[in-house]
N, C-alpha and C positions, 0 to 999 in steps of 0.2 A: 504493500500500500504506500511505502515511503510520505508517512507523513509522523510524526513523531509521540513518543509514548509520553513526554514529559516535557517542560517549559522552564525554565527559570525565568518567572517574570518583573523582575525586579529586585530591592527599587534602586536605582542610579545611587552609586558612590556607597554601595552596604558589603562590598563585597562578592557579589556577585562573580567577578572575574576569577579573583581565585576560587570559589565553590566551584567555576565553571572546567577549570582548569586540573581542580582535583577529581571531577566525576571525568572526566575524558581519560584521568589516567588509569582509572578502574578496568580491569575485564570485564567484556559484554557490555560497554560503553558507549555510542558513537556519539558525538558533539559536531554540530555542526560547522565547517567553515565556509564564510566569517562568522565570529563567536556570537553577531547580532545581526541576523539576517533582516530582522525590524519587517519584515514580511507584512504580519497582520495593520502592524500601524502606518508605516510611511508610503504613502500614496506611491511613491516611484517606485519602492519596489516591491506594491502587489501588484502595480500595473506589468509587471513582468510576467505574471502571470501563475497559476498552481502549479504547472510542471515544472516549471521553474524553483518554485519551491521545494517540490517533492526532488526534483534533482540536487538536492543538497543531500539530500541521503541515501543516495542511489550506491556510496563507497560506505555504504554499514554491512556486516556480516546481516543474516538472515536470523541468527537468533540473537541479533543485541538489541540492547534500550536505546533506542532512538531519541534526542534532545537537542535543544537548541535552549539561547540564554539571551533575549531582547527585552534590557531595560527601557525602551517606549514602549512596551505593553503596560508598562501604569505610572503613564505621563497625560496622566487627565488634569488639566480639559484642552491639552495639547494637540492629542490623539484621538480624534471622538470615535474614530470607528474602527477602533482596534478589536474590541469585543464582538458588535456586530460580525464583524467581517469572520471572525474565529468559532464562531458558534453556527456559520454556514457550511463549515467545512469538516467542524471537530463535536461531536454528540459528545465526549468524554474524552477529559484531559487532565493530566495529574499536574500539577503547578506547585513551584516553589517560588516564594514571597519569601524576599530575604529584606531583614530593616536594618536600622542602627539607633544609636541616638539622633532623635532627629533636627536637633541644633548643628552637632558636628556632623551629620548629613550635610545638612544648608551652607557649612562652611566649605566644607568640601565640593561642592557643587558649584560655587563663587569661585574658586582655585582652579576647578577643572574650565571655568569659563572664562576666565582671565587667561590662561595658558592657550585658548584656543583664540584669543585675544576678541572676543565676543563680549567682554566686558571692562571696564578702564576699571583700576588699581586704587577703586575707593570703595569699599566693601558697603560704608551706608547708603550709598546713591544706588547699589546694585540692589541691595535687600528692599530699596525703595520704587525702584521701577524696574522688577524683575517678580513675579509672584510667583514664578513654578522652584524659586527657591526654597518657599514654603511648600507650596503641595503637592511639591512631590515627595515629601513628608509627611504627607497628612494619610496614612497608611491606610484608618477606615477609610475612609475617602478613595483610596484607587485599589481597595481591595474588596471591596464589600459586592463591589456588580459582578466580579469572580465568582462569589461564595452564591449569588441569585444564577448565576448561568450554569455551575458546575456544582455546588454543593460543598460545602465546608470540610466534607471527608475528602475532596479530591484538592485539597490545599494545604501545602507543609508552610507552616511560619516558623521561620527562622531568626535568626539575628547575627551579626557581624562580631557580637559580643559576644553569642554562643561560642561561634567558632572559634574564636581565640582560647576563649575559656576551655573549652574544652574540646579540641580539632579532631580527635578521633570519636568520642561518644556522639558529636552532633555528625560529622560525618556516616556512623553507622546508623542514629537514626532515620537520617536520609536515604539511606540506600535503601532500610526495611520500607519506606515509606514507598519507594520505587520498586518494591521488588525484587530486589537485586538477587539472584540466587546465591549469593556467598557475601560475606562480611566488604562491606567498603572498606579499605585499610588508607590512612591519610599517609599523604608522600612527603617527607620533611624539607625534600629537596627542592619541593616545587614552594616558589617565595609567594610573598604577596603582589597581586598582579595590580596593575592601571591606580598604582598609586599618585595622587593628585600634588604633595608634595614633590614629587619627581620629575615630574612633566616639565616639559620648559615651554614658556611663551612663544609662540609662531611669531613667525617675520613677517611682515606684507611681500607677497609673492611667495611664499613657504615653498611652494612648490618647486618653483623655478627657479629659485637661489640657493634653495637647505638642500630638499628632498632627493633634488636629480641625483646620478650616478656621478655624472661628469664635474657637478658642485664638489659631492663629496670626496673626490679623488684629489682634485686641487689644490681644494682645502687642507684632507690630510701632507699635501707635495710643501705647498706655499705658506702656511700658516702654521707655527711652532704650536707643539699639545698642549702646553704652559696657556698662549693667550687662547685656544682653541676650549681649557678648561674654564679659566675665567668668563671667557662672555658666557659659557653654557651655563655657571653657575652664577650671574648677574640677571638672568631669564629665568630662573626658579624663581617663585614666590618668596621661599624662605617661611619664616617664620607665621604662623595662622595668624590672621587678623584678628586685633580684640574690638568684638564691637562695645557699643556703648549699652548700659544697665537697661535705659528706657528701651532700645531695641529689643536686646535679651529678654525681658519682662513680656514684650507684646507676644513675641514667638513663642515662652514658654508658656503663655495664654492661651494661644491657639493650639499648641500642639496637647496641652492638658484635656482640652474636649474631643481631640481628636481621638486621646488614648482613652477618654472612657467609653468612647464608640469602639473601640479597638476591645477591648476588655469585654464588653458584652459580645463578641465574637470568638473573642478567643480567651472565654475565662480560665484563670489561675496560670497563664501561659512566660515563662520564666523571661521570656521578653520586654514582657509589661513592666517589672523593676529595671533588668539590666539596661534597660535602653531608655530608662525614663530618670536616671537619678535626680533632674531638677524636680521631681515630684514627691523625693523622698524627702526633703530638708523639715 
């Protein structure tokens, strides 16, 4: 059928990459490439078309978990018709919702958008005319039309905090959660992926100044590794932004109702503390 047993669908900057990167390294595994074929939500490429799609897994053995890991599937109200479009194709689908704290979410999401130079290097003017910084945070909120299309049994919530905490126990629950006929075993080797601290800021023309072949050869020829470190490390972010109290106060406002819609979803769920400490004080 070449369409997939399982989804990681989110949410942007939780981790994602690395979960994604430790089930690919599993037996009876396939993951898709590219790691976000963004299919269901990005207009250009469903206009590619379903086989197109389904040819993404056309290189999986015949008996492995078929998956794929596209954080715009809950980029509401970015992406209206990601669900629609997914629930014409897919009667039942197993999904993993991965979160974090959703402040250092939003931080890292500013970081990731700065480096793609989508945003200038004032963290309050972004959290001010930028709102999918918030909600794509706001978990009930891009997870709850999931649980209405596919049923709360067919959705793993996880957390970024789990993993760390605990990389193998939250990785085997995962696996049982998928089926997996033998124990998930977590790879130490494999690091933490699409860290936002790491990235470096794009040039205008990235393309055609950084990215090329023929740039990059040059550069290595003509430019000493000494200044070649420097400006890569003058395009890093560096150190997280601190926003200001009033800001911090209104987001952990909004995200306090978000998590008690979140709780009535997903009660007693170890999430709801580890990813919420401004709620403990």
């Amino acid at each position: 059928m070449s369409l997939p047993d399982f989804m990681i669908i989110g949410a942007m900057k939780c981790g994602t990459s690395t979960l994604q990167a430790q089930l690919a390294a599993q037996q009876g595994v396939f993951m898709t490439t590219p790691k976000e074929p963004n299919f269901f939500s990005d207009d250009a490429e469903y206009a590619k078309g379903l086989d197109w799609y389904r040819g993404l897994y056309d290189a999986a053995d015949a008996h492995a978990l078929r998956g794929e890991a596209s954080t715009h599937y809950t980029k509401l109200p970015t992406y209206p018709h990601t669900l629609p479009r997914m629930t014409q194709v897919l009667e039942s689908q197993k999904l993993i919702y991965m979160i974090r704290n959703p402040i250092t979410r939003a931080i890292s999401h500013y970081i990731h958008e700065w480096t793609e130079a989508r945003m200038g290097h004032d963290p309050i003017a972004a959290f001010q005319t930028a709102p999918e910084l918030i909600d794509y945070g706001r978990y009930a909120y891009q997870i709850t039309p999931y649980i209405e299309a596919f049923g709360s049994e067919h959705i793993h919530l996880t957390s970024l905090e789990q993993l760390k905490a605990d990389p193998q126990g939250e990785l085997s629950r995962i696996g049982a959660f998928l089926d997996l006929p033998h124990q998930a075993i977590w790879n130490d080797e494999i690091g933490a992926q699409n860290v936002s601290a790491a990235r470096v800021r794009k040039f205008p023309l990235q393309g055609l100044l950084i990215d090329n072949p023929v740039a990059q050869t040059l550069r290595r020829v003509l430019v000493p590794k000494a200044l070649r470190t420097r400006i890569r490390e003058a395009r890093t972010y560096g150190e997280r932004p601190e926003l200001p109290d009033t800001l911090l106060r209104d987001m952990e406002n909004r995200f306090a109702a978000d998590h008690d819609e979140l709780a009535a979803l997903f009660p007693d769920h170890p999430a709801l503390t580890l990813c919420y400490p401004f709620l403990q004080k």
